[in-house]
C-alpha positions in Angstrom: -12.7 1.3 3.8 -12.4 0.0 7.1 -12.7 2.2 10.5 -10.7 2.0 13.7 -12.5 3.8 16.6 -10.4 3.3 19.8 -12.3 5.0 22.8 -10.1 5.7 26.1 -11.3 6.6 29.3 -8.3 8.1 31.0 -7.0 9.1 34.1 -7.0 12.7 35.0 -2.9 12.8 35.8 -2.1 10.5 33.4 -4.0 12.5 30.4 -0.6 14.1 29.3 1.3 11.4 29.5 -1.6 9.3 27.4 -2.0 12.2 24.6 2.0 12.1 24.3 2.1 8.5 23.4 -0.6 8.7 21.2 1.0 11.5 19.5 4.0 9.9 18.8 2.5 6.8 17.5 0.2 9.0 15.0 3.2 9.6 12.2 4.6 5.9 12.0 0.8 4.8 11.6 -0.1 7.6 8.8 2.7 5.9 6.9 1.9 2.4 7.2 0.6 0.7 4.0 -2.7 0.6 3.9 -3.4 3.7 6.7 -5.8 6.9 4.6 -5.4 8.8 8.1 -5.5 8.8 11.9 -6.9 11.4 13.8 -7.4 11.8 18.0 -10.5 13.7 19.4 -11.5 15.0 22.9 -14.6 15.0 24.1 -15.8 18.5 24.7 -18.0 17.3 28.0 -15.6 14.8 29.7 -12.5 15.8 28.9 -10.7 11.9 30.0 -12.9 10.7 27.1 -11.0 9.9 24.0 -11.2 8.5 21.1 -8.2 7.4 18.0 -9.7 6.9 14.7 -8.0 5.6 12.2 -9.3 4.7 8.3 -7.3 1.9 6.7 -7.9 0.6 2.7 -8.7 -2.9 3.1 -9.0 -5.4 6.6 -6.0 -6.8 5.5 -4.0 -3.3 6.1 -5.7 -3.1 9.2 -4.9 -6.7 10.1 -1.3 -6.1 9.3 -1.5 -2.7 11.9 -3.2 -4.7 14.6 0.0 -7.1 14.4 2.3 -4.6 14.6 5.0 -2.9 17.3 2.9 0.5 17.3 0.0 -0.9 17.9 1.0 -2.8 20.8 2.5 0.5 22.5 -1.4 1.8 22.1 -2.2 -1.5 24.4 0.6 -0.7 26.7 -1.3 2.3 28.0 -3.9 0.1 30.1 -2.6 1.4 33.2 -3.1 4.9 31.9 -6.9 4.3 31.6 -10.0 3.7 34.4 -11.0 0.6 32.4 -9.9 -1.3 29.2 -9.5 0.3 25.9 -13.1 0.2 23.7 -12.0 -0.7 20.2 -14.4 -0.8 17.4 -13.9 -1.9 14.1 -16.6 -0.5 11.2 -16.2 -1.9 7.7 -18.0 1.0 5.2 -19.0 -0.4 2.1 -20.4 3.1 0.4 -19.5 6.9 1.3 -20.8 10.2 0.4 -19.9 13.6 0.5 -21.2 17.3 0.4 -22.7 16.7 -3.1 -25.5 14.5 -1.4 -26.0 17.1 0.8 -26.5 19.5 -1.9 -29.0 16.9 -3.6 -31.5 16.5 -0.8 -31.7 20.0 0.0 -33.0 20.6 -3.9 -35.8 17.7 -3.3 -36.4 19.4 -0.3 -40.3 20.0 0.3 -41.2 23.7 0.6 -42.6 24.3 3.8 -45.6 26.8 3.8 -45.6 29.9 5.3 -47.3 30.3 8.7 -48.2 34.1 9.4 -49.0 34.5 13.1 -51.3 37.6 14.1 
């Protein structure tokens, strides 16, 4: 699997107009060959702080999404931000879910008891 984090610093007035876009381009992307999902997040503490994620199959899905018309409206929006787009490309080799979870908190050591007086 292979990661897309897109971080965006953007300008206070232009926020709507940035989100909008984004929006838009979100369906066309989800159907792309290749695409497993694309989501956009806020940050809680700075609310201009952004981020689009988006988790593709292979690179070569990705690859073909970097090339394409959608992706270039997400670098149209430049002059939307207070400095250039952060992208970040991850390539995950292994995932895990809740079930490792579960595991480690079996092997879990027991912590003893401390009775304070």
């Amino acid at each position: 699997m292979i990661i897309l984090k897109i971080t965006m610093n953007v300008i206070l007035e232009k926020q709507k107009e940035l989100v909008q876009t984004l929006l838009s381009m979100m369906g066309p992307t989800e159907k792309a060959s290749g695409c497993l999902g694309c989501t956009l997040y806020c940050d809680m503490e700075d609310k201009n702080l952004l981020m689009f994620l988006g988790e593709w199959q292979t690179r070569k899905d990705l690859d073909h999404h970097l090339g394409s018309d959608i992706f270039s409206v997400l670098l149209g929006t430049k002059s939307l931000l207070h400095e250039p787009h952060v992208i970040q490309i991850y390539t995950i080799h292994q995932t895990e879910g809740m079930e490792t979870t579960h595991a480690s908190l079996r092997n879990k050591p027991k912590q003893a008891k401390t009775t304070i007086e």
